[in-house]
N, C-alpha and C positions, 0 to 999 in steps of 0.2 A: 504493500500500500504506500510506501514515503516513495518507492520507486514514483507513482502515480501521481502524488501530487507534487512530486519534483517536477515533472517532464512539463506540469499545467503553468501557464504565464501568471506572474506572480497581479495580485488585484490588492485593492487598502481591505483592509478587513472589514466584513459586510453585518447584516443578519439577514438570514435565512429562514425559512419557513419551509417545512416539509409537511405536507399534507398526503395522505392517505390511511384508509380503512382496516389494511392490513398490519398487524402488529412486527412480520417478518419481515415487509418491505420497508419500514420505516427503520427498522433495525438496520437493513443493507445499509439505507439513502444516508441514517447519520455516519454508520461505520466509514462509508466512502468519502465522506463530507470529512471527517474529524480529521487533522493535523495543518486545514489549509488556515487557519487562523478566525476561522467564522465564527458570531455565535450563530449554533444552528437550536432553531424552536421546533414544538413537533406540535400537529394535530392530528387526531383521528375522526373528525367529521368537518363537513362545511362548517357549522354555527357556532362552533370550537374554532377554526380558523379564521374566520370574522373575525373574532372577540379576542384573538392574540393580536394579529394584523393591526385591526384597530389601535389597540395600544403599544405594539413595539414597532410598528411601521416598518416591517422588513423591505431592503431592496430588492430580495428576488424569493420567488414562493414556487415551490415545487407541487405540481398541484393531482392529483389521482383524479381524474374524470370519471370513474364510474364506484362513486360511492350513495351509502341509505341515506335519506333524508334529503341531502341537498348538497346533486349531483356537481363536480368540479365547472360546467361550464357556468352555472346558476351562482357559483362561489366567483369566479374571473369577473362574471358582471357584474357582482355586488361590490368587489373590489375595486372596478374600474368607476363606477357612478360616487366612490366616499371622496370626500380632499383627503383623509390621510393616508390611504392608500392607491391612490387610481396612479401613482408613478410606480407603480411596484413592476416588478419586471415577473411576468407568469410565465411560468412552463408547463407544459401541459406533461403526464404521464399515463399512459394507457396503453393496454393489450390490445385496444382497436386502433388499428393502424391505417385505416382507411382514408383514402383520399379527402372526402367527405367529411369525416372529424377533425384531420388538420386544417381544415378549411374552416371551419366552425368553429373553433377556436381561436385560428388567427384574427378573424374575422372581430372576435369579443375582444382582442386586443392582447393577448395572447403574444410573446416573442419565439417562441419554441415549442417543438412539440418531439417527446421523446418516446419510441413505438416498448413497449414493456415486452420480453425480461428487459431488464435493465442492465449494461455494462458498466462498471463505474469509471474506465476513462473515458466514455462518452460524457459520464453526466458531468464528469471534472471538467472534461473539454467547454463544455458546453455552459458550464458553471462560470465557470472564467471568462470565456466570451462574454457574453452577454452582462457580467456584472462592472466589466473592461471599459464596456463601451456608455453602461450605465453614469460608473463612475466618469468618463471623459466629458461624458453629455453633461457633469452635474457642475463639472471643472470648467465647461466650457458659460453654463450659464453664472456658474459667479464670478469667470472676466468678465461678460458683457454688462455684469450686475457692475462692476466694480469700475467699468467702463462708461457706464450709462451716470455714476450716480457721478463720476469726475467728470464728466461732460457736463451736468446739470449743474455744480458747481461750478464752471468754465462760464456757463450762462449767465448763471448770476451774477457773477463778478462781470463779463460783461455789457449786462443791460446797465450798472453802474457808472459806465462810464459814454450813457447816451444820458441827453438831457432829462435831468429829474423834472423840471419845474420850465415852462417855457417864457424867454424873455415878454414883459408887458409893456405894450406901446399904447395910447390913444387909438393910433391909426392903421395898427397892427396888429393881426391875431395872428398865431400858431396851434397846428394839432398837427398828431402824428401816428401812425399807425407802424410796430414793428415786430415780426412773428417772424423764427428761424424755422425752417423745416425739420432740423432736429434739434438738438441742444443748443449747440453752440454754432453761428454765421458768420457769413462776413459781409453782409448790410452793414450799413451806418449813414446814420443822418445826425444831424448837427447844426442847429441856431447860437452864433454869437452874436451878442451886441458888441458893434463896433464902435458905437458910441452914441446919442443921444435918442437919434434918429436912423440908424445907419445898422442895418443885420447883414450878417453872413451864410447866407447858410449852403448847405453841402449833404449831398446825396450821393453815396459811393456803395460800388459791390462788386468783390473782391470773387476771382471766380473760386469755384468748388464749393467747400460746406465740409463743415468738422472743424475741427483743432485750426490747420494750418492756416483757412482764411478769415478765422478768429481771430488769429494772432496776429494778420496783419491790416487786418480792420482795425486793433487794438491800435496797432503802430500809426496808422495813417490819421488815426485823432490823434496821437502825440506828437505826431509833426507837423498836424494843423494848427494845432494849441500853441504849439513854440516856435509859430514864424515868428523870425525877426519882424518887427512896425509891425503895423496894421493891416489885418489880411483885409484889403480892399480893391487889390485886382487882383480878377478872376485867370487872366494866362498868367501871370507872376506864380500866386497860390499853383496852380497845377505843375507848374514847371519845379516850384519848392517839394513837391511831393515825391514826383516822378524821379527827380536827379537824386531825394533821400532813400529813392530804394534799386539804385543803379547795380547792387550788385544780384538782384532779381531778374536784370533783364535777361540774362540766359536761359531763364528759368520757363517754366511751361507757364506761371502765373500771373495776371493780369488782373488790373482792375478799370472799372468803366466811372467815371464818376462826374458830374455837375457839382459847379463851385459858381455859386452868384451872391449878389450885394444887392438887396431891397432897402430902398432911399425911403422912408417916408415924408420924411419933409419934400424931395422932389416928384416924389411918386413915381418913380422908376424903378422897373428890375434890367438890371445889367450882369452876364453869365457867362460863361461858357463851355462847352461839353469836351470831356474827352472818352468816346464811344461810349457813350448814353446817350439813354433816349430824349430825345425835348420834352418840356414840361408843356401840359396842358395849362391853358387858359381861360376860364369860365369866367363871362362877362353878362351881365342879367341884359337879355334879350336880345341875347348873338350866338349862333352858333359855337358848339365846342368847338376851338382848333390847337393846334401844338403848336407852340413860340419856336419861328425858327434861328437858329442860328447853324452855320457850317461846323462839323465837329473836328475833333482833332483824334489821333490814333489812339487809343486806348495807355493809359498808364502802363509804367511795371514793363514795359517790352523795350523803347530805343529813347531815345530823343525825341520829344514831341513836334520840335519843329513851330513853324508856325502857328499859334493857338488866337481863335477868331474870337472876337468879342460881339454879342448884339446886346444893346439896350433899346428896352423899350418901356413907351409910359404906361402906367396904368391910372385906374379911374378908381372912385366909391364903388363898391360891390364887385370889383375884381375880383377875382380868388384864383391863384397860383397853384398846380397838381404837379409837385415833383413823387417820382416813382423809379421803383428797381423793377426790373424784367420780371421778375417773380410776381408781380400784378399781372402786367399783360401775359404771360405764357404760364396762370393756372390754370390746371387742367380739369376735365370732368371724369366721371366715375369712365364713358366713351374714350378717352383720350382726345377730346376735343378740346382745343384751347382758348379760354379769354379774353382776343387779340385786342390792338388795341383801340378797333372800331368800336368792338362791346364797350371798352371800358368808357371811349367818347358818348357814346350813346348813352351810357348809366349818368354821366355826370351831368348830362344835357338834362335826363328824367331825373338825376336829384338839385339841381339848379342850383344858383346863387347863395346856397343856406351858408352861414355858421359855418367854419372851418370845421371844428368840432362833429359837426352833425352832416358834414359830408364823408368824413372818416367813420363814422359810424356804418353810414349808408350802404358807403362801398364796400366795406368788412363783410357788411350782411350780405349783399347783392355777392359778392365772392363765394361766401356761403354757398349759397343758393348755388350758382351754379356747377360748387363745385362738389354737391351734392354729397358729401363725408367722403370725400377721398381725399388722402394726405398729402399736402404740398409737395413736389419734389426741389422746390427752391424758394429761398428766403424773401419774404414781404416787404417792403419796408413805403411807406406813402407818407407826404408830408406837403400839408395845405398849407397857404399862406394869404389871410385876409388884405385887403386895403378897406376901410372906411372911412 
């Protein structure tokens, strides 16, 4: 016998569960079981194995299919419907060996099925597989646990370092809408007061999602924060960004971002893009359309080159729609996308309102169409009133 559980792949020491009716075969199953380091538990009925299961929670239960009262496949299903047993890994044992019964078995959830007499380097064999893979399956979900919960904390820390509290003007409002696809993004938007009269603000999105374009979303507000003077031209600012992350441009990653300055005392917004999309202009009793200006090549790759400026004036009841791709290309349960005629069209039907309650509006109307399916890329929308 040490021969035998030498030759089996070594597993973390489990509990076990042996079930069957027979006093002899339970005698083989622990004999064969003892020196692998298990504890093994024994029942001789269904309603006896229930009521160990339940409170020792074994990872693998060796189960007799044809026992009085309540037969092994009626015992698999009741184990597979409890929480503290339905991860239990079932093996089925029986002299019926029929096509038919391993089927009916596996079926109830059942990982194996072993045809009776019983060999005991089979059951070792078999033993050790499956608690092998148990075990890796359990390893694997407490990375992802321990993955998920340091991403979630990646988030937090930073949604911290987007605006808490949005600057207060007379003639200015702000709101902002910002949801990652999973923990942790690389959206970012950002309103500074430049000074009395005078914002900043900035819509960037860093490609990919996870850790890496967190981290350099993180960076790209630390290097807006600490321009030298006053970030108030928009090709200056993008050229301070682009040249801070010069040793990225070999690199596969890129960012798209819009940098403009909203004057309220002159009531202009003055911008400019580099591979972002133009921001929508919503004007009471005009057509939606996108403010245009010529864009410049996308961050984080070369030298920008030439970077175009347009200014233009605005009125009372303007309202300004900057956004990431992640608005216009969310998807439906179809794979059909909410381009960015839809999203002209929503903001035409939710009008002139409240910065506030245009952000609102559009969250829902995304909703809607994106009927419970999960983003595949990060949200980020940011109004901007004139009154």
């Amino acid at each position: 016998m040490a021969g035998d559980v030498a030759s089996t792949p070594a597993v973390p020491p489990s509990t076990i569960l042996v079930v069957d009716d027979s006093p002899t075969n339970l005698q083989v199953l622990v004999r064969t079981l003892h020196g692998c380091g298990h504890r093994i538990l024994v029942a001789r009925n269904g309603p006896e194995a229930l009521e160990i299961a339940r409170r020792a929670t074994p990872e693998l239960v060796l189960l007799d299919v044809m026992m009085p009262v309540m037969d092994g496949f009626e015992v698999c299903r009741t184990l597979k419907v409890q929480p503290e047993t339905c991860n239990a890994a079932v093996i089925f044992m029986s002299a019926r060996g029929e096509v038919s019964d391993k089927v009916a078995g596996l079926e109830l959830g059942a990982v194996d099925y072993i045809t009776k007499p019983i060999q005991a380097e089979e059951v070792l064999a078999r033993v050790a597989a499956h608690l092998g893979r148990l075990h890796l399956a359990r390893a694997l979900r407490e990375s992802r646990d321990r993955l998920d919960h340091e991403l979630a904390g990646a988030a937090r820390m930073q949604r911290l370092i987007l605006p808490a509290v949005m600057p207060a003007h007379p003639a200015v409002t702000f709101a902002a809408y910002y949801e990652t696809s999973r923990h942790a993004g690389g959206d970012y938007y950002d309103v500074i007061a430049l000074d009395a009269d005078r914002f900043g603000v900035m819509v960037a999105d860093v490609s990919g999602h996870g850790a890496p374009s967190a981290i350099v979303m993180a960076m790209i507000r630390a290097v807006l924060h600490t321009y030298p003077g006053v970030p108030d031209d928009p090709p200056a600012v993008l050229h301070h960004i682009n040249r801070h992350f010069r040793y990225l441009w070999d690199t596969a990653m890129y960012a798209t971002a819009l940098y403009g300055v909203i004057d309220a005392a002159r009531r202009t917004f003055r911008f400019s893009l580099a591979g972002h999309p133009p921001p929508f202009l919503l004007r009471p009793a005009e057509a939606v359309r996108a403010v245009p200006v010529e864009p410049a090549m996308c961050l984080l790759w070369d030298e920008l080159g030439d970077v175009t400026t347009a200014e233009h004036a605005m009125r009372a009841g303007d309202r300004l729609i900057l956004y990431t791709d992640g608005i216009t290309e969310r998807q439906a349960r179809d794979g059909s996308m909410y381009d960015p005629d839809q999203f002209a069209s929503a903001l035409t039907r939710i009008g002139a309102a409240p910065p506030g309650e245009i952000v609102r509006d559009v969250v829902a109307e995304l909703a809607r169409f994106a009927g419970g399916h999960e983003p595949d890329d990060d949200q980020t929308l940011l109004v901007a009133g004139m009154d």
